[in-house]
VOSEDREN-814823 format. One record per residue: x, y, z negated of N, C-alpha, C in turn. Coordinates in steps of 0.02 Angstrom, whole numbers. Layout:
<pts>
    n_xx    n_yy    n_zz   ca_xx   ca_yy   ca_zz    c_xx    c_yy    c_zz
       X       Y       Z       X       Y       Z       X       Y       Z
...
</pts>
This chain:
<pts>
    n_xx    n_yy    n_zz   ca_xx   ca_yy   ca_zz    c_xx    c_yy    c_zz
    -993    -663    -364    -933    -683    -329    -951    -729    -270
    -918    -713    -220    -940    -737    -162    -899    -815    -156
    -942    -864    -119    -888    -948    -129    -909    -959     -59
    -840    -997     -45    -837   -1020      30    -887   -1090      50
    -928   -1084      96    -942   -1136     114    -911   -1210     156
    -881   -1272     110    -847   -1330     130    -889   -1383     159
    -870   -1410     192    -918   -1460     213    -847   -1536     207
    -855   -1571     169    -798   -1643     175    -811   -1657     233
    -766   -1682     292    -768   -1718     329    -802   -1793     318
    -832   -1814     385    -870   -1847     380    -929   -1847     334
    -951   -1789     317   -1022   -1785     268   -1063   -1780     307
   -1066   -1774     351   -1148   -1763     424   -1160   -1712     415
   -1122   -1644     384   -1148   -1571     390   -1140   -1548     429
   -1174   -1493     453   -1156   -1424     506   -1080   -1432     550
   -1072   -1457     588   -1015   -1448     612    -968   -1374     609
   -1003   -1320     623    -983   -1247     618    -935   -1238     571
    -969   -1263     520    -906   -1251     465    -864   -1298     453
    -806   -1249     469    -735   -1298     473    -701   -1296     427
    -688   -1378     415    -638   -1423     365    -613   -1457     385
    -544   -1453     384    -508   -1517     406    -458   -1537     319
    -452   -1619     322    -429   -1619     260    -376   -1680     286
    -315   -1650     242    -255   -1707     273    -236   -1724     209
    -198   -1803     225    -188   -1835     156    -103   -1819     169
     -95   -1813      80     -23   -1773      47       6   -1851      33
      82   -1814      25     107   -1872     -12     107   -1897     -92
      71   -1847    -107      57   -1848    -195     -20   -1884    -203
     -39   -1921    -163     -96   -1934    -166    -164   -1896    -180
    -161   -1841    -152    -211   -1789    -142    -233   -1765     -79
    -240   -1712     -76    -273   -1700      -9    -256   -1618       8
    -259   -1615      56    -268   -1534      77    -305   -1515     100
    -392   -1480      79    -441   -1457     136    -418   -1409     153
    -428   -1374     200    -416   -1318     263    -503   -1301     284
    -515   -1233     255    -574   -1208     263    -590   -1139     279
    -640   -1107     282    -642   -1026     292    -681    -991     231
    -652    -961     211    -691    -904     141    -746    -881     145
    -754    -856     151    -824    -803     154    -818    -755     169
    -775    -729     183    -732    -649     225    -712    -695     307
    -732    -755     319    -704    -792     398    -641    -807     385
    -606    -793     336    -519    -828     354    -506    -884     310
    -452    -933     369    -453    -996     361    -403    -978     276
    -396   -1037     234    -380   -1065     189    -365   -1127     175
    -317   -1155     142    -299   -1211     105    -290   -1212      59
    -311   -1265       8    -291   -1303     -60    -292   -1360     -51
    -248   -1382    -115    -232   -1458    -123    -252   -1479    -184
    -311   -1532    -158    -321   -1567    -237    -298   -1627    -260
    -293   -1640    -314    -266   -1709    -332    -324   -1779    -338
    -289   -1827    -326    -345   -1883    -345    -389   -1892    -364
    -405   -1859    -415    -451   -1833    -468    -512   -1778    -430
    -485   -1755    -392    -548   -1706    -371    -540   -1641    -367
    -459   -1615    -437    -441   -1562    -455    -418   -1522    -415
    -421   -1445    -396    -375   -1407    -373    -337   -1385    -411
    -266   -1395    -358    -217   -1371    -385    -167   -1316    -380
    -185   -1342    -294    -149   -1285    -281    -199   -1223    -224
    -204   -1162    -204    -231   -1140    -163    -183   -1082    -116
    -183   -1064     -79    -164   -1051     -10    -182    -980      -9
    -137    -939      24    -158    -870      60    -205    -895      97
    -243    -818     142    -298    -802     181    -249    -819     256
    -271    -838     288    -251    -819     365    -277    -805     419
    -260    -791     469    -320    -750     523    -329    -798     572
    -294    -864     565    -289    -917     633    -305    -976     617
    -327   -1039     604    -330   -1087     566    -243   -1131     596
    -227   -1098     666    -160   -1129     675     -95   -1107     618
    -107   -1049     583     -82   -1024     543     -83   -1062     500
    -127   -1062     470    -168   -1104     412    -148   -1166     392
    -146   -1181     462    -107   -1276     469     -32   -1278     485
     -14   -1234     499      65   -1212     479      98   -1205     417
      27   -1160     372      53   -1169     296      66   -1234     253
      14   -1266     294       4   -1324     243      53   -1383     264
      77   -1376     325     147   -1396     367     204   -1383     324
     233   -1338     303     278   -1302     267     280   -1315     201
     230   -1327     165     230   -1347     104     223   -1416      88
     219   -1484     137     208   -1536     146     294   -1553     157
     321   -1494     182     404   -1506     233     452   -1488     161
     424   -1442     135     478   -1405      95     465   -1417      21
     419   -1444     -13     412   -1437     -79     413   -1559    -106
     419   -1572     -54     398   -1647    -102     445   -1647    -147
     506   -1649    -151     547   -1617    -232     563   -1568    -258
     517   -1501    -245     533   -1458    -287     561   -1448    -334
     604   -1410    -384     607   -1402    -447     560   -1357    -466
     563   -1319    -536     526   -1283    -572     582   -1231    -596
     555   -1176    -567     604   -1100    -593     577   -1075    -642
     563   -1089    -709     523   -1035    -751     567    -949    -750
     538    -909    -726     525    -846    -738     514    -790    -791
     479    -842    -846     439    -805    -890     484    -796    -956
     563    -830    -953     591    -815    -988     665    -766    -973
</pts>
């Protein structure tokens, strides 16, 4: 299985590979990265380190940062729809 190469901001790596990571209001984070197929991605991890959440593929990283725009705009009180019943 193929894994994307991240680099944390501010780690002194390769500049090439792009990460940008913005702080949430849940006290986590969102990196913004590229897969291993080239398309940008986001997840959000929590304090802890955990992922939690992860992101469609996109073809633009402006995209990309639009998603993570949208879900920063639209979800800080979500409810919960269970489905499964």
């Amino acid at each position: 299985m193929a894994t994307a190469n991240v680099v944390e901001v501010g780690s002194g790596q390769t500049p090439g590979m792009t990460v940008m990571e913005k702080e949430s209001s849940m006290a986590g984070k969102f990196q913004l990265y590229k897969d291993a197929k080239g398309k940008f991605r986001s997840r959000l991890k929590a304090g802890n380190g955990e992922i939690i959440a992860v992101g469609e593929a996109y073809e633009t990283k402006a995209s990309a940062e639009n998603g993570i725009a949208s879900v920063q705009k639209n979800a800080p009180d979500a409810s919960v729809v269970d489905l499964t019943e």
